[in-house]
BAKERO-842062 format. One line per field, with one value per residue (C-alpha): x, y, z; residue in one letter. Coordinates in steps of 0.05 Angstrom, whole numbers. Layout:
% BAKERO-842062
x <- c(X:...)
y <- c(Y:...)
z <- c(Z:...)
type <- c(a:...)
***
This chain:
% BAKERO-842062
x <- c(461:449:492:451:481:439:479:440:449:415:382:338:363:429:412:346:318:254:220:280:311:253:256:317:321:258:256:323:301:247:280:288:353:362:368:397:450:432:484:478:529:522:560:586:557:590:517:497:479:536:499:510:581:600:578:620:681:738:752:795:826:852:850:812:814:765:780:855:853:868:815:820:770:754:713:676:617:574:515:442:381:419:434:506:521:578:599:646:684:715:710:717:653:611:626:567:504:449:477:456:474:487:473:553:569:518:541:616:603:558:602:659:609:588:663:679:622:642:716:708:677:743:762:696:706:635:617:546:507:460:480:408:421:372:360:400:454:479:449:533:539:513:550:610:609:604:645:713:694:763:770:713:738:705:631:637:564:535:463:445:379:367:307:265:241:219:235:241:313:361:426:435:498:546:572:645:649:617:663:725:699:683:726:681:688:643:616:571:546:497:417:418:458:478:458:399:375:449:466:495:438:461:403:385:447:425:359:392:452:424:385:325:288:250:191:155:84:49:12:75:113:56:54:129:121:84:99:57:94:158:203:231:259:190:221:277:230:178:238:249:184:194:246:220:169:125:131:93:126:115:131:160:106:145:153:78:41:4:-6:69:87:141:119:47:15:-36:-28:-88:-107:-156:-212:-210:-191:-247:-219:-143:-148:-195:-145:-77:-125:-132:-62:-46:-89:-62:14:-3:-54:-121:-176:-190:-246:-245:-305:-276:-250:-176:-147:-67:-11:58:97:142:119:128:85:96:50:-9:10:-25:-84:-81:-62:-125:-177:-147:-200:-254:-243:-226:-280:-336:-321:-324:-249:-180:-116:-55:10:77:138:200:197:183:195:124:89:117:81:37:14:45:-3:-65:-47:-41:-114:-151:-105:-167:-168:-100:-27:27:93:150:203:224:201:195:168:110:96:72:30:-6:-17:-54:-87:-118:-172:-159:-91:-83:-46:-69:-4:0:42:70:109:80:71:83:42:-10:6:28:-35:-74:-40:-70:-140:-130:-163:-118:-164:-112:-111:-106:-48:19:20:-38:-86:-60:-63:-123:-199:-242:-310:-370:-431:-474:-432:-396:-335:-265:-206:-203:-227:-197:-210:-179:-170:-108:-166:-172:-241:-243:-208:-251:-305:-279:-254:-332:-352:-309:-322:-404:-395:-344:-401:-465:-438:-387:-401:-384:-326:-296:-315:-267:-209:-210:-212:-157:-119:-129:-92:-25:26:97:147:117:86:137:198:176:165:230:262:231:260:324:316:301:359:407:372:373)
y <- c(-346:-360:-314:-289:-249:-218:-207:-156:-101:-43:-35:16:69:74:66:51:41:-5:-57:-96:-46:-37:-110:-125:-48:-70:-145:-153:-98:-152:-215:-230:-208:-250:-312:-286:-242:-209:-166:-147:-131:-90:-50:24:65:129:150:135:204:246:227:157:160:196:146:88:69:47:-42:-74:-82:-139:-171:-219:-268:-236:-267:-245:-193:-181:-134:-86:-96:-44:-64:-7:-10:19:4:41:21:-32:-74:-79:-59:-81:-44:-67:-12:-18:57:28:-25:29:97:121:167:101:35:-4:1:-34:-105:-118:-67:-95:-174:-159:-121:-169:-230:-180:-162:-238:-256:-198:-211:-284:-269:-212:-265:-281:-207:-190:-243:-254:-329:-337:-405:-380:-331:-299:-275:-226:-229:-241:-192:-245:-298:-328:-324:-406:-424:-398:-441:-496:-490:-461:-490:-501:-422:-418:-475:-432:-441:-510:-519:-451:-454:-416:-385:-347:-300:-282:-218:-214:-267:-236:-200:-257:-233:-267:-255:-293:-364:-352:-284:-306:-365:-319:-276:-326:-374:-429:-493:-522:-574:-510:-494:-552:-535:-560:-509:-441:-447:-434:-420:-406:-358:-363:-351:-319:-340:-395:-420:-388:-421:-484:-489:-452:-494:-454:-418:-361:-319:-258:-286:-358:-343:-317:-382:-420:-380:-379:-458:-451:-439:-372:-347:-386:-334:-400:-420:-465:-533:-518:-482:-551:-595:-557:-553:-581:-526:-471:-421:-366:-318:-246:-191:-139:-60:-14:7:63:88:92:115:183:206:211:210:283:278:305:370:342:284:237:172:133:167:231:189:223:303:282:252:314:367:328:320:394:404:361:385:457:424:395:449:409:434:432:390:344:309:285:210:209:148:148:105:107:55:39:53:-10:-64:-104:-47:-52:10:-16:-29:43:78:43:58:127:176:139:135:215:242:211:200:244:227:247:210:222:194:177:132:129:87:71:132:114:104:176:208:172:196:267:267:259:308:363:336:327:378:385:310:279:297:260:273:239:226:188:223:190:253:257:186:188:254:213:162:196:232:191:148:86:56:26:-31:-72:-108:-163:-209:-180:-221:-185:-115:-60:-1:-29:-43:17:50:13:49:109:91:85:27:-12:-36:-88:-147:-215:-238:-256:-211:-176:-238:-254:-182:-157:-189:-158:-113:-148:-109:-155:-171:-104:-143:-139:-83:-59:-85:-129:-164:-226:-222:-179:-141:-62:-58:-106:-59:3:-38:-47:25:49:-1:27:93:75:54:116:163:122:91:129:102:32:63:95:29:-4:45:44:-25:-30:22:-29:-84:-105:-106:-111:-152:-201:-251:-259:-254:-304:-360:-337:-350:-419:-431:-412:-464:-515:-514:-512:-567:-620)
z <- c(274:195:151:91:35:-16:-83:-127:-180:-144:-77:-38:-20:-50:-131:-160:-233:-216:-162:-164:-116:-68:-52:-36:-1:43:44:88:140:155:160:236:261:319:276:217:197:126:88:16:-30:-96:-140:-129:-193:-211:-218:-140:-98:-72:0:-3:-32:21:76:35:77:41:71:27:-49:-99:-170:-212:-273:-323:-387:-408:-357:-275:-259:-205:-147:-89:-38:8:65:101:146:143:179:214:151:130:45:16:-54:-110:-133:-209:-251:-323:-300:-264:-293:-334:-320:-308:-270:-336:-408:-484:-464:-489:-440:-386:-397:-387:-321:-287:-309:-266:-215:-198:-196:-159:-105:-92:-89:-39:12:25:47:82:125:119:100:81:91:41:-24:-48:-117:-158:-233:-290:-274:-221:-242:-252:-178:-165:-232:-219:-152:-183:-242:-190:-128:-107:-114:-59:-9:50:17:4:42:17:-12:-70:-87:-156:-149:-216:-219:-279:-340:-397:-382:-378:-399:-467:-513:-559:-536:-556:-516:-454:-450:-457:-400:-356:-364:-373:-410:-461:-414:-386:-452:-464:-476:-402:-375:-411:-482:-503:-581:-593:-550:-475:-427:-365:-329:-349:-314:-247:-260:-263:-216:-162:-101:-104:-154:-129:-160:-136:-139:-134:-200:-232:-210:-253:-304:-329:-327:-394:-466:-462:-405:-408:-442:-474:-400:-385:-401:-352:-301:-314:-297:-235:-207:-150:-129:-157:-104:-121:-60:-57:-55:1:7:66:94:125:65:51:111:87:161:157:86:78:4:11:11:60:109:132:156:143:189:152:81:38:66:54:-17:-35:-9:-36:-99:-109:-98:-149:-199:-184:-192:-256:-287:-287:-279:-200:-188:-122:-151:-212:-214:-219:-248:-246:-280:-250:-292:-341:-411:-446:-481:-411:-377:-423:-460:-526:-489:-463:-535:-576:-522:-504:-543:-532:-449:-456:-511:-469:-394:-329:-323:-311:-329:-296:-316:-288:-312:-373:-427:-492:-552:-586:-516:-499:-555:-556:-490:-517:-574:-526:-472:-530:-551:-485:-443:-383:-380:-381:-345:-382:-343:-372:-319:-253:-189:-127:-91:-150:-152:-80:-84:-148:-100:-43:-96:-154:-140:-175:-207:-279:-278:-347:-357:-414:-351:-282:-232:-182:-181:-120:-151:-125:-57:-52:-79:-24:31:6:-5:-83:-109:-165:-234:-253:-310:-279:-281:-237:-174:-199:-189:-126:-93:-126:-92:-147:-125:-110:-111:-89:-21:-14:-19:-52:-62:-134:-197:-249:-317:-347:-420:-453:-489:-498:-485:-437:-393:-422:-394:-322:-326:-339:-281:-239:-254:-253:-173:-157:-180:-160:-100:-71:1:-22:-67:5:48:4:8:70:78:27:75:128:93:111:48:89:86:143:117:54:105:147:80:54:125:119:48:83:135:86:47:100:136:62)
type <- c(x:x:x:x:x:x:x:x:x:x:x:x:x:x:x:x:x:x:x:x:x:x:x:x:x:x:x:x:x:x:x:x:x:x:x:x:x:x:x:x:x:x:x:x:x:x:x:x:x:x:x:x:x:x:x:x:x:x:x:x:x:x:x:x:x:x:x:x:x:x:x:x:x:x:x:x:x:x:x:x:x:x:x:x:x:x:x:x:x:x:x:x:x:x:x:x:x:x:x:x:x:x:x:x:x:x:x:x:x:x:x:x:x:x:x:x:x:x:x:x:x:x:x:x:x:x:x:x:x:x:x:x:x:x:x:x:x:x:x:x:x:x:x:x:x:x:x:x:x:x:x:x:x:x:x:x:x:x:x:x:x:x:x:x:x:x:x:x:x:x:x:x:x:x:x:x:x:x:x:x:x:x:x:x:x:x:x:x:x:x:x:x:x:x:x:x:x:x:x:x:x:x:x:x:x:x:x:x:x:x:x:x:x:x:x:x:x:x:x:x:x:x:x:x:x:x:x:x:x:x:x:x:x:x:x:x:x:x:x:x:x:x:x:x:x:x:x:x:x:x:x:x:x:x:x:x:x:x:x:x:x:x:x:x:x:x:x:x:x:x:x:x:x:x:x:x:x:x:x:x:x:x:x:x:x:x:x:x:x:x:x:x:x:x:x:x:x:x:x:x:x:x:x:x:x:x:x:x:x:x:x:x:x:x:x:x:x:x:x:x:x:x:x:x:x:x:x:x:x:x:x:x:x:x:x:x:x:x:x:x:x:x:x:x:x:x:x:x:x:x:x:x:x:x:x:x:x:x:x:x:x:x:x:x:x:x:x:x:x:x:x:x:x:x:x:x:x:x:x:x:x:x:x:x:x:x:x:x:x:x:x:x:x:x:x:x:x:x:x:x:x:x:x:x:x:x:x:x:x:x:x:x:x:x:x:x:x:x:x:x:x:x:x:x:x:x:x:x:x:x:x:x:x:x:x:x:x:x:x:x:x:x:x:x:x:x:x:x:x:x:x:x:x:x:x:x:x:x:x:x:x:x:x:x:x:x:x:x:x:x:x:x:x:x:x:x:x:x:x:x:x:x)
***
């Protein structure tokens, strides 16, 4: 049996700030067990749920090299769903009310937490064949292999794969105190390597030591090969074409079934789709004091409120989408302080027409799902997206930009062939997307048979983990097999 060990900053269901941890929460309940054996292994925050620290077993303890320093390593587990968790355990790293902080603060922890997680191989007694590391925060994971193999002699033939969830967060700090905390000579430090514009790059050196380079979307894989999309990492990316792969993300479907979905008011399927989102609808409209109208399209945003998201697309359309359309605007998501009232400054304005709730709920986000009927998505890039394969399972069809995930997951309406599963436009262009908005909103109220045919056909589509397990099982193959 393969041994696979995912190495990752946060992780379904135990601690959560974005998609990063619904991927590698659901992806490694779908990789086949009888041929590989997947464990994951992520820190223990102070800010994790009194539930799951209680299910944490204490394994094992020790020390090590950060810098000047012997740091103090715990090592706890537990297993849930099947899948065995692994958590480093250090207060002064992972005290703190949010699992991420000051990038100083974040850049000394993660250098710890990828030492940490590659010297605690040796007391899990768990030797991987492959190590599948997420994002920047341990993105040091395949470097530090290579620069102290003879520290690791029992992964010798352990493959390396450095998954890019999204490119423009890549760890990046001063030279001289990255090299004191990790140790590393100047011989890693090159433009080749580490350095980049000055400054240590933590993954860019992922990016280049590991064996694979992973992406959550083909498009996305394309895209960060060019100066547009690059994030200044395309000449490296270029150069390693030919082992870098663009694979689509999935979601746990389990998680988004609203026959069964706890989180509703009202549960349906798809053959009473038009009753269910009507009733959850009202609900929602009652939750959030809207006016109650079942026949009113209901377009919803749960995201992050950041440039990323398409928020300044959003803000310079916003009164003229309100003042003038049969409309209302629900949304969800944290973010940025001019976003926020921004979106502030129009609810007080148009209070019948737009919901602006300013937090993180998971309970929330799903009743906006099985309510609204189409999603905003207009990001300026997106590696892949999972709001709107999550919308889909409710019948809520996405109006997306095209790009990264968003391209590949979205077939845009066809009129003519009564084809497609949302509605999209290319250009980074406010009323581009005003346009496709009043499209969309032209067929929910002229043809709302077609409108439901596709809901329910986007209901019918299958956005697991499948199909993406099974090419990432393959990737594994391959590298153990060159």
């Amino acid at each position: 049996m393969k041994k696979i060990l995912f190495v990752t900053s946060e992780a379904m269901p135990f601690i959560k700030t974005g998609g990063l941890a619904d991927v590698t929460g659901s992806l490694v309940k779908y990789i086949d067990r009888q041929n590989y054996d997947v464990r994951v292994i992520l820190p223990k925050y102070a800010c994790m749920d009194e539930m799951w620290k209680k299910k944490l077993h204490f394994h094992s303890h020790f020390y090590v090299a950060l810098g000047w320093r012997n740091q103090y390593v715990g090592v706890l587990e537990t297993e849930e769903a099947g899948i065995h968790y692994y958590f480093i355990d250090n207060e002064y790293y992972f005290a703190g009310p949010q699992p991420y902080n000051q990038l100083h603060e974040d850049i000394e922890k993660f250098a710890y937490f990828s030492k940490a997680a590659l010297a605690a191989i040796d007391v899990i007694d768990f030797v991987p064949d492959v190590i599948h590391c997420h994002d920047w925060q341990t993105s040091l994971v395949p470097v530090f292999l290579k620069a102290f193999a003879q520290d690791y002699p029992r992964l010798g033939k352990a493959k390396t794969i450095m998954t890019i969830h999204n490119l423009r967060f890549q760890g990046r700090y001063m030279i001289d105190v990255v090299k004191n905390l990790t140790g590393l000579s100047d011989e890693y430090f090159t433009p080749d390597r580490l350095e980049s514009y000055g400054e240590a790059n933590f993954l860019k050196g992922g990016i280049a030591y590991a064996d694979a380079v992973t992406t959550v979307s083909p498009t996305y894989a394309l895209e960060i090969m060019t100066r547009e999309g690059g994030e200044s990492l395309d000449g490296l990316l270029y150069a390693r074409k030919n082992n870098v792969y663009g694979i689509i993300n999935g979601i746990d479907r389990e998680l988004y079934e609203p026959e069964h979905d706890i989180y509703l008011t009202h549960n349906f399927s798809m053959t009473d789709m038009e009753t269910g989102k009507a009733k959850n609808k009202l609900a929602l409209q009652q939750e959030l004091q809207l006016p109650e109208d079942t026949d009113v399209m209901m377009l919803a945003m749960v995201s992050r409120l950041t440039d990323q998201k398409g928020m300044d697309l959003i803000a310079y359309i916003m009164d003229e989408l309100l003042a003038h359309a049969r409309i209302q605007l629900v949304v969800l998501g944290t973010g940025q302080d001019q976003y926020v009232q921004m979106l502030h400054y129009f609810a007080d304005k148009y209070p019948d027409k737009l919901s602006a709730n300013i937090c993180y709920s998971e309970q929330l986000a799903h009743r906006i799902y099985a309510s609204a009927d189409a999603l905003l998505m207009p990001s300026l890039f997106e590696p892949c997206g999972l709001s709107q394969l999550m919308g889909y399972c409710y019948g809520t069809l996405p109006i997306v930009r095209e790009t990264g995930g968003l391209k590949d997951t979205v077939q845009p309406y066809n009129e003519y062939e009564n084809t497609g599963t949302g509605f999209s436009f290319a250009n980074f262009n406010a009323h581009e997307m005003l346009h496709t908005i009043q499209y969309a909103l032209k067929v929910y109220y002229e043809k709302r048979e077609q409108w439901n045919e596709m809901a329910r056909r986007d209901m019918r589509l299958d956005n697991s983990w499948k199909k993406s397990a099974c090419e990432y099982e393959r990737l594994y193959d391959k590298l153990l097999q060159g």
